[in-house]
N, C-alpha and C positions, 0 to 999 in steps of 0.2 A: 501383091503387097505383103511386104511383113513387118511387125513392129521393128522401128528402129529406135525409139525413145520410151518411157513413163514420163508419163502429163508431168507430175509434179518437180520434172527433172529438166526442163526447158529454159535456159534462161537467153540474159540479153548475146552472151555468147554463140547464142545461134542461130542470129538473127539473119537471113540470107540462105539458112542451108535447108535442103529436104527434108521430111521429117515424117516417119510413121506412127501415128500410137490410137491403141486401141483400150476400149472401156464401156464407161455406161454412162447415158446421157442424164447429167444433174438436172440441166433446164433448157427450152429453148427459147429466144426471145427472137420475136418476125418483125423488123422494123420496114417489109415493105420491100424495099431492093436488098438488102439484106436482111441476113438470118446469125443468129448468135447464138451457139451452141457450147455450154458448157461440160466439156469430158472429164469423168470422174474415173483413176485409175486407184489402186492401193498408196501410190505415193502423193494423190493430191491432184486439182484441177487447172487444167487448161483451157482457154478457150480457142473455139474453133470460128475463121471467119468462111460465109457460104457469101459469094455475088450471085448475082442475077445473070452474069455474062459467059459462066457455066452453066446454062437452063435446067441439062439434065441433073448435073446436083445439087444445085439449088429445089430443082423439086423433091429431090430426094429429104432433102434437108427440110422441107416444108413441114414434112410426116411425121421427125421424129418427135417424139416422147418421153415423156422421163425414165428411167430404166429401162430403153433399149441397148444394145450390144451391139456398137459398129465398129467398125478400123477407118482411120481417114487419114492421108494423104496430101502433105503441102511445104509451103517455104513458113519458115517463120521470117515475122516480120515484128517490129517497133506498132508497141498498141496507142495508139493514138489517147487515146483516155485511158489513163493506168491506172490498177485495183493497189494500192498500198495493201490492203487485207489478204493480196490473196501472194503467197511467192511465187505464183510464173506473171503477175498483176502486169509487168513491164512488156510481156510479148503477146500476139495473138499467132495462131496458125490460119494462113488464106488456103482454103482446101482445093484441091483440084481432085480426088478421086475419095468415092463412099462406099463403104459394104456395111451392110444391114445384118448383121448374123441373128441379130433376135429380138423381137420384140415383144415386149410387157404388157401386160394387165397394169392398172393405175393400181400403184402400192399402196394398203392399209394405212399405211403412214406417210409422212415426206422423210428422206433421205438425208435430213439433215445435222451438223450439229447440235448437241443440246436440245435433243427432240423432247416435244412435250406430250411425247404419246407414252400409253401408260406402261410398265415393267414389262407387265403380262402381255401385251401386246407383243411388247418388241421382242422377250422372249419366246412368242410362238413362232414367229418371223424371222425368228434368227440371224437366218441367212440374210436379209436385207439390213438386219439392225447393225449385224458386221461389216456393211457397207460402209456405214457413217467415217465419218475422217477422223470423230475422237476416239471412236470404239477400235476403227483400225492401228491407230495410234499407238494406243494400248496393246494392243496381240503384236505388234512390232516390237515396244521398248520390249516385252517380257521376251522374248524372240532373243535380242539383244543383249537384254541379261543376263538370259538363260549362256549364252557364249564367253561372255565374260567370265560366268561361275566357272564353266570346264577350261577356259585359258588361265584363268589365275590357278585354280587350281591342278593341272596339267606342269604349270610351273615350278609350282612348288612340291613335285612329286609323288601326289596321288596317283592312285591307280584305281580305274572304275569299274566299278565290281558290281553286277547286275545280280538282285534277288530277286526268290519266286513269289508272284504272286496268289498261288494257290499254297498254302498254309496250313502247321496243326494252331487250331484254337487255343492262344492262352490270354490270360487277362491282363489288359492293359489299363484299363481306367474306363473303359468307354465297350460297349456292345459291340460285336464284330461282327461283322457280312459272312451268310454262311454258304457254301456252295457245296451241294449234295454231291455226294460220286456216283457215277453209273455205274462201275466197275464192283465198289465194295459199298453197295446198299445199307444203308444206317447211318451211314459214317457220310465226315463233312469235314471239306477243306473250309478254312475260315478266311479273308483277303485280308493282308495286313495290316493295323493300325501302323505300322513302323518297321523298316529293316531292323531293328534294335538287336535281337537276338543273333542274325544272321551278319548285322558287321561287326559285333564280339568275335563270334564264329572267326569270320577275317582275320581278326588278332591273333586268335589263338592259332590260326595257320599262317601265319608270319608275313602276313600280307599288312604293313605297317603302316600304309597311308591309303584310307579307302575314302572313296567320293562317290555319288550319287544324285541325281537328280530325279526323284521314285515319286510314283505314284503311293498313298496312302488311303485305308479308308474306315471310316469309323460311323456305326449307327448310333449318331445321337440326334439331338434336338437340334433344331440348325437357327442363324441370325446371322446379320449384315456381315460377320467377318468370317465365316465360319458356313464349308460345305462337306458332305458324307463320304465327298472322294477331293483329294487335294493334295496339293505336289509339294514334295520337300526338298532342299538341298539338305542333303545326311552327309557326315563325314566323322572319321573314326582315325584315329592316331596312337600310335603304341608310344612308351618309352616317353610322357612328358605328365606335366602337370598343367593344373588350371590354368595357369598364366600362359604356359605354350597354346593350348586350343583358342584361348579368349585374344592371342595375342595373333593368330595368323587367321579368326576372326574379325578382326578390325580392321586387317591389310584390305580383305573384300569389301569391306564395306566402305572403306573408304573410295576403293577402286570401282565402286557401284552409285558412288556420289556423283564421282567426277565426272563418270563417262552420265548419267540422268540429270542430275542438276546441275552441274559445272563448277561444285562447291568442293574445297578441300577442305575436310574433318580433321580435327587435330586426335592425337591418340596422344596416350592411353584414354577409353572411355572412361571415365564417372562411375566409380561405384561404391552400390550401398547395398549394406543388408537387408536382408529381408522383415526383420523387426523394424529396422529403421526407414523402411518404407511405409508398413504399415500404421508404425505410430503418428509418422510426418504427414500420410497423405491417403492411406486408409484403403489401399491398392500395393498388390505384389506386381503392376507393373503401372509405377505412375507417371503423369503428363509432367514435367515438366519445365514446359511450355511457360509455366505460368507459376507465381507463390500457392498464395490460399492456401495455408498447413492448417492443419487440424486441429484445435484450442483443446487440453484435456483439463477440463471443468470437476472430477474427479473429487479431488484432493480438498477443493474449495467448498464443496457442497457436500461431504461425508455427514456431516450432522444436519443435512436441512430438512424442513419438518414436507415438505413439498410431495405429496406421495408417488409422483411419477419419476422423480427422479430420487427417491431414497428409497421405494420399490426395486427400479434397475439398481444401486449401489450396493440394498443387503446382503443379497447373495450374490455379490464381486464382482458385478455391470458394468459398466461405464457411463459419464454423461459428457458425450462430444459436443466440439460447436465449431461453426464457420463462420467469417465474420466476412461479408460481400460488402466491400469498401467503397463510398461514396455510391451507392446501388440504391437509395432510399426512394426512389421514382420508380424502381425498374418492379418493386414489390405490392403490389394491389395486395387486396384483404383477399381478392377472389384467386391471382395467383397462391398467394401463401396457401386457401384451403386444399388447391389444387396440388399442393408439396406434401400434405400431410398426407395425403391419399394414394399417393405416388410412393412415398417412403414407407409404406406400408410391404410393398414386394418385397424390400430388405429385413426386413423385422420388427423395429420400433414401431410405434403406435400411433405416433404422432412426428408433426416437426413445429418445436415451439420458436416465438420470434422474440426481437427486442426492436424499432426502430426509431432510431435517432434523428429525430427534423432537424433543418438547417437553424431553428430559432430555437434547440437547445431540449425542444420536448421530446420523450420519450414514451411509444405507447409498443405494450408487449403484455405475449401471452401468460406471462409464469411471474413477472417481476413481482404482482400485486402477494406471489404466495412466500415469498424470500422475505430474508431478515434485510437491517440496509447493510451489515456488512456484508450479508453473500452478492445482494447485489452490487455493493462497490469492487468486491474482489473477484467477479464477475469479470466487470467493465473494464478494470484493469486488466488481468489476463487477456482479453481479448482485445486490446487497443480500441475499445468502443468508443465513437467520436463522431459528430453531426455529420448527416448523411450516412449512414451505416447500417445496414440491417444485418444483427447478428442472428444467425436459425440454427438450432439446439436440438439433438436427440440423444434419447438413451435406450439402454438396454441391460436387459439382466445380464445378459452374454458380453464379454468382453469385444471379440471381435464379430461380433454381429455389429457393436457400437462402432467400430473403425470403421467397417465395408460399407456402414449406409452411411456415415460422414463423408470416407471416400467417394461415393456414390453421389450424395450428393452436393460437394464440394464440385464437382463437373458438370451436374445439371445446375447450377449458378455460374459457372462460365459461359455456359450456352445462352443462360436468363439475358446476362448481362453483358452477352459478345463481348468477352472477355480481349483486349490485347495479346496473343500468344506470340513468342519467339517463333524462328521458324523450323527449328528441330531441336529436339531433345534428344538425346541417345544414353542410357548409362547399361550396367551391368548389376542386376541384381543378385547376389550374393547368399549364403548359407543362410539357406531352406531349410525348415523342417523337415527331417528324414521320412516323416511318418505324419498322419493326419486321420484326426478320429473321423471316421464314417455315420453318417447320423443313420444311413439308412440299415445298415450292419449292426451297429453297435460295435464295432470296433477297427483296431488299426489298420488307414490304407496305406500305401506309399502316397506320397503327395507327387512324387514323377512316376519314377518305376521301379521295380524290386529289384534292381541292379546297379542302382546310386550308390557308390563307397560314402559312411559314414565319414564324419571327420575325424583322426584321426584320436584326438582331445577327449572326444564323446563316445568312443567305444563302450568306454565303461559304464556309461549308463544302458545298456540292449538289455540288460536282462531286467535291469531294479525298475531305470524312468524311462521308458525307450521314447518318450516323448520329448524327452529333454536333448534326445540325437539330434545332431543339426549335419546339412548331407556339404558333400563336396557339389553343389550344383549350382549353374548361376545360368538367369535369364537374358535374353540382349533385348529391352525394350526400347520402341522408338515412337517417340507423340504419343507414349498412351498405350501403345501397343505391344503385345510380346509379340516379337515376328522372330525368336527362337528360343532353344530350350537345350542343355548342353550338361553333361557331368562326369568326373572321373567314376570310373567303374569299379564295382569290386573283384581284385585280380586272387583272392584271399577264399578256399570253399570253404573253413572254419566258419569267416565271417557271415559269407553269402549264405550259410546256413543259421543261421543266430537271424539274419533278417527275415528267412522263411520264417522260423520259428515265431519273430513279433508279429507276426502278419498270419495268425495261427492256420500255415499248411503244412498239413502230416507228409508225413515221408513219402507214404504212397502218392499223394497230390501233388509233390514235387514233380517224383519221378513219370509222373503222367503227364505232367505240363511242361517241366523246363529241362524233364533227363538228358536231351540229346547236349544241353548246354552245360550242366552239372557234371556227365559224364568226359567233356572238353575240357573240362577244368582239374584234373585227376594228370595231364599230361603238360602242366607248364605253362602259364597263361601270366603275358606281359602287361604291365602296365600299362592302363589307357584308356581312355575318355572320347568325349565327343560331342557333336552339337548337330541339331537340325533346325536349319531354319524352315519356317512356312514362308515361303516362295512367294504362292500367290498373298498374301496377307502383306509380306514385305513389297511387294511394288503394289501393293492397294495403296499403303502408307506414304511409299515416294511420290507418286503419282497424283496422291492426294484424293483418291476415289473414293466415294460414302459405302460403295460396297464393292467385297468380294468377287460377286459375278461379275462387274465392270472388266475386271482382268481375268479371267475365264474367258473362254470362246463358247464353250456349252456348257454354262454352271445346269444348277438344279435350284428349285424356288424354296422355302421353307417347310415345305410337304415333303422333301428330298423328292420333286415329280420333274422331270424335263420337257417341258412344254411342248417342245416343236416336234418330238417324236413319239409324247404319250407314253414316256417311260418314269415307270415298269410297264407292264402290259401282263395278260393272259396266254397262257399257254397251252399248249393242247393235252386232252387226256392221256394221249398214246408219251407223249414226254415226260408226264410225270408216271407212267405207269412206268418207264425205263427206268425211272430214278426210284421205284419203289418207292413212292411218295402219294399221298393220300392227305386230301386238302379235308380239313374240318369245319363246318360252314356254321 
């Protein structure tokens, strides 16, 4: 026997013909003179009918179990009682021949959709949790995808250009993975946060349209969207501007619509700056899915004798507010304390209420310390109106005030299972070139030291270098940046005035970025680029609450990988090659 079909591939078409397919048993059900065995391949379930008028495999068939591995052998045939839920539901296969290749231990878990067995589990298990039909589902569409990215882009004449991933160390924003050398002792390649350096490089050797689909990796703190190693679509283009990259960006994405959801995107995307994201919704890449802007209460309360909010106003704060429209049910006194406590991660101290009953009463945390005009010029600004609970923070800090309105302008969507659209997409636009460091005390880049300033704002680098805003723009989608893209500085004058705000000495340069500094002495074109996160962007399609969903072997937020105990310990004799000497 050899397979002739995948289960999930059977339909009424072939109802009459032979048919081989092999898998793993979902379930068996023994009604007696027959046996109903459902086969589980990568494409989906079939079922298998056993009679009693073939003895020998019907006894065969008696035995199995859930995750054994057989091949079976028969005609299809018209299923008497049809599954609407399942798509081969219309056929069954009546077997005439069984091979047993393997059989199972009873799995930790059951096999199924929507398993209720817990993370950790299904991640030690791995191998069985990628069984399931959604999880396989998933490693298919990104499969998929991933073919679409290299044909569209293939089309439009890219060429893919493979970087290494043993590396010198330079700083990106994020800690780097270090990998010792045996060969020259002390010394350490570092894995890359990013091809960034090396498809400049490209440009500069006239290789004008580069593409990638790279592994990345970065030691930081990990959460639901976000793992220490993760795959980008990179791509780099000489000879254009913002609009060209953002504009043969959107062809994919569209072409990534059509073929996972069946939706045609209208272009050009939506775009906004980056100030005008944060004043509207308190987030450099926001949902908008849904209204709920940010109320700045500011201007209204500068004189109010209130000391939590003329506290944050003296020295140049903010007092934000959200107003959760007709929500006056969804806010207990015990939720509200549970906000205060919660807003706390972000900065403020508190989150104070106002709420308005359907019979006109108003009870709230701050009202009783206001004048009646701050409270009437309150209520107005904020369209306050029966049924409404307005919740108010501040802060000394400016955007400390936005990001926990932002912040929690979303955990009130969640409160109050908000109505969302079914996708947002826009482009957010001129960034800060630069961003204070609080842990430094001074200027980072806010992407990377390779952002071309805007063109407008040169002249502030030396006097306000805070006042630079970059050629850079985000492509977020529901909430999410699933890329990050900018024209490059093709100018070493400039590229050195940036070292300079970002105070590294010449030596530092030339110890970190020389092989790229020294590239740039020889002719270097105009050009830009963008990389999307890959797995993050079909988390967002897909509609997955997390990362590892689209992963075949994520890591947990330990960065630990469950099913094979990595990292792990190493032997003395291996670190004694690396010249390496553990401190305990």
């Amino acid at each position: 026997m050899k397979r002739t079909d995948y289960c999930g591939r059977i339909f009424s078409d072939k109802i009459g013909e032979r048919v081989t397919v092999c898998g793993w048993v979902q379930r068996q059900r023994d009604l007696g003179k027959l046996i109903f065995v459902d086969l589980r391949d990568i494409t989906g379930i079939v079922q298998l009918a056993f009679y009693k008028n073939n003895p020998e495999v019907f006894e065969q068939a008696f035995h199995l179990r859930a995750e054994f591995v057989i091949m079976a052998s028969g005609f299809v045939r018209e299923r008497l009682s049809k599954n609407p839920d399942l798509r081969t539901g219309d056929i069954e296969i009546e077997i005439e021949r069984l091979k047993v290749y393997s059989k199972s231990q009873t799995p930790p878990f059951e096999i199924v959709e929507d398993s209720n067995a817990s993370e950790e589990l299904r991640l030690r298990f791995r191998y069985l949790d990628l069984r399931r039909q959604d999880m396989a589902r998933n490693i298919i569409m990104r499969h998929e995808i991933a073919a679409l990215v290299r044909d569209y882009f293939y089309k439009n004449k890219f060429i893919e250009i493979e970087t290494p991933f043993l590396i010198r160390s330079t700083p990106e924003g994020a800690r780097d993975y270090l990998v010792p050398s045996r060969v020259f002792k002390g010394k350490f390649f570092a894995l890359p946060q990013s091809p960034q350096l090396y498809k400049q490089i490209a440009m500069i050797s006239g290789f004008d349209r580069y593409v990638q689909i790279v592994k990345c990796f970065r030691d930081e703190d990990l959460r639901m969207d976000r793992q220490p190693e993760f795959t980008q679509i990179d791509m780099e283009m000489s000879f254009v501007d913002s609009d060209d990259i953002m504009s043969m960006v959107e062809g994919l994405v569209v072409k990534i619509y059509s073929h996972v959801l069946s939706k045609q995107i209208k272009t050009p995307f939506l775009r906004m700056s980056y100030d005008d994201c944060m004043r509207r919704f308190g987030s450099d890449k926001p949902d908008l899915r849904f209204e709920m802007e940010i109320i700045h209460l500011s201007d209204l309360l500068k004189e109010t004798k209130f000391k939590p909010f003329s506290d944050a106003l003296e020295p140049g704060g903010s007092v934000c507010a959200v107003n959760a429209k007709g929500a006056f049910d969804k806010f207990s006194r015990k939720r509200l304390d549970k906000l205060s406590e919660w807003i706390k991660r972000y900065g403020p101290k508190a989150v104070l209420f106002s709420k308005f009953a359907l019979n006109a009463s108003v009870s709230s945390s701050y009202e009783k310390f206001l004048t009646q005009q701050e409270i009437d010029a309150v209520r107005q600004k904020a369209n306050f109106e029966p049924g409404d609970v307005l919740l108010l923070v501040a802060s000394e800090d400016r955007t400390t005030c936005l990001e926990a309105a932002g912040a929690l302008r979303l955990e009130i969507a969640d409160v109050i299972d908000i109505q969302k659209s079914e996708h947002s997409i826009l482009w957010v636009t001129d960034f800060p070139l630069f961003e204070r460091s609080k842990e430094q005390s001074r200027l980072a880049s806010k992407h990377h030291p390779f952002v071309a300033p805007k063109d407008e704002d040169i002249k502030f680098l030396k006097e306000d270098p805070e006042k630079v805003r970059a050629k850079a723009f985000d492509l977020v989608i529901n909430g999410n940046e699933v890329g990050g893209g900018s024209i490059r500085i093709d100018d070493a004058e400039i590229q050195k005035k940036i070292f300079s705000c970002l105070n590294f000495s010449d030596s530092e340069v030339q110890e970190r970025f020389g092989f790229l500094v020294n590239a740039m002495r020889f002719g270097v074109p105009p050009h830009g680029g963008l990389a999307f996160g890959f797995d993050r962007l079909i988390m967002t399609l897909l509609g997955c609450e997390s990362i590892r969903d689209v992963i075949a072997f994520p890591k947990i937020s330990t960065s630990l990988e469950l099913m094979t105990s990595s990292p792990g310990a190493v032997s003395k004799e291996q670190l004694k090659e690396l010249g390496i000497k553990i401190d305990d």
